[in-house]
Structures are given as structure tokens and as C-alpha cells.
C-alpha positions, 0 to 999 in steps of 0.5 A, spaced: 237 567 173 231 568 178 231 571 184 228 564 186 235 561 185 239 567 188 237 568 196 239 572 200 238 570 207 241 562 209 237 558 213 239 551 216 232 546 216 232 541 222 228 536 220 223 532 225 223 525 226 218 519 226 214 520 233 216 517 239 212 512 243 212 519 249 209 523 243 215 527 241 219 527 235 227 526 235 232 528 230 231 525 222 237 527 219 243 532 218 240 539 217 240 542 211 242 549 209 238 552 203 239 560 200 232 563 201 228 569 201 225 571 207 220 576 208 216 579 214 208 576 215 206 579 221 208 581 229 204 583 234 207 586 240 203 582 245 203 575 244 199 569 248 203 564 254 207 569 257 211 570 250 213 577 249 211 578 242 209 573 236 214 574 230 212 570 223 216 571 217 215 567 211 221 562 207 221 562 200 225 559 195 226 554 189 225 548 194 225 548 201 225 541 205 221 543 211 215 541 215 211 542 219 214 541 226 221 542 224 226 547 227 230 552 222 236 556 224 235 563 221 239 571 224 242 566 229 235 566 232 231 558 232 224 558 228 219 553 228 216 552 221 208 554 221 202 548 218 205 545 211 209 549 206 206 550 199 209 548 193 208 553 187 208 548 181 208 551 173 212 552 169 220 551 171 221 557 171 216 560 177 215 554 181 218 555 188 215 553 195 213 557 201 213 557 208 211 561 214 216 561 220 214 563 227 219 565 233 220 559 238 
């Protein structure tokens, strides 16, 4: 068994809805609760607009149903997914998707 199909972290995807006519999104779905790895990417100490610090951590996991715009709850904090997640495709046994998460 791969460390891809034994996460040790849970992480519940929100997905985004279909724009709205004001330009914001609504709700698409029921959230999704998927095992994942999570590993630190970067984080500076003084962030821009009033943040106190711009924290990015990076999902990896055999399949992730995220997108960009979408809200994940991870470590009882909220995170917004950073760009498209990236689908690793070859063989069976490697593919997995991977996406970045930054701090709300």
C-alpha cells in the first residue's frame, strides 16, 4: 500500500459554485472529506493587506476534488486552495493530484 492511499491528515473540501450574477460564488455541493498529506511550502512572517502572516501548505493525495476558489477545512482552521491542483498521471501505482492551500 502507498503512502498516497494512507493519509495522515483529513481535510474537508468545500466546493465553489457557479458565479452569481453580483460575481461571487455559492455553494455547489455537500463537502468532501478526503485523507491527504499535508506538507509545509512556505510562510513569511509579515504578510500583505493587514494579514499577520501568509502561511502555504501543499495537499497531496490520490485524488483530490479541489479547485481553485474552493474553501478547505483543515487543523480547525479555514484555507482557500491556491491556482489549479496538478494531476500527476502515469502509472496506477504514482498518480495523485496536488494542491497548494494558503491560510484565509
Amino acid at each position: 500500500m502507498s503512502l498516497l492511499d494512507r493519509g495522515t491528515e483529513t481535510v474537508v473540501v468545500y466546493p465553489a459554485g457557479p458565479t452569481r450574477p453580483d460575481g461571487t460564488r455559492g455553494p455547489a455541493g455537500t463537502p468532501v472529506t478526503v485523507s491527504c498529506r499535508v506538507q509545509p511550502v512556505s510562510s513569511t512572517p509579515d504578510g500583505d493587506d493587514g494579514y499577520t502572516d501568509l502561511t502555504t501548505y501543499r495537499l497531496i493525495g490520490r485524488s483530490l476534488p479541489a479547485g481553485p476558489w474552493d474553501r478547505v477545512t483543515w487543523d480547525d482552521r479555514d484555507w482557500s486552495v491556491v491556482g489549479q491542483p496538478e494531476k500527476w498521471r502515469g502509472s496506477p501505482r504514482i498518480a495523485h493530484d496536488t494542491a497548494l492551500i494558503r491560510r484565509r
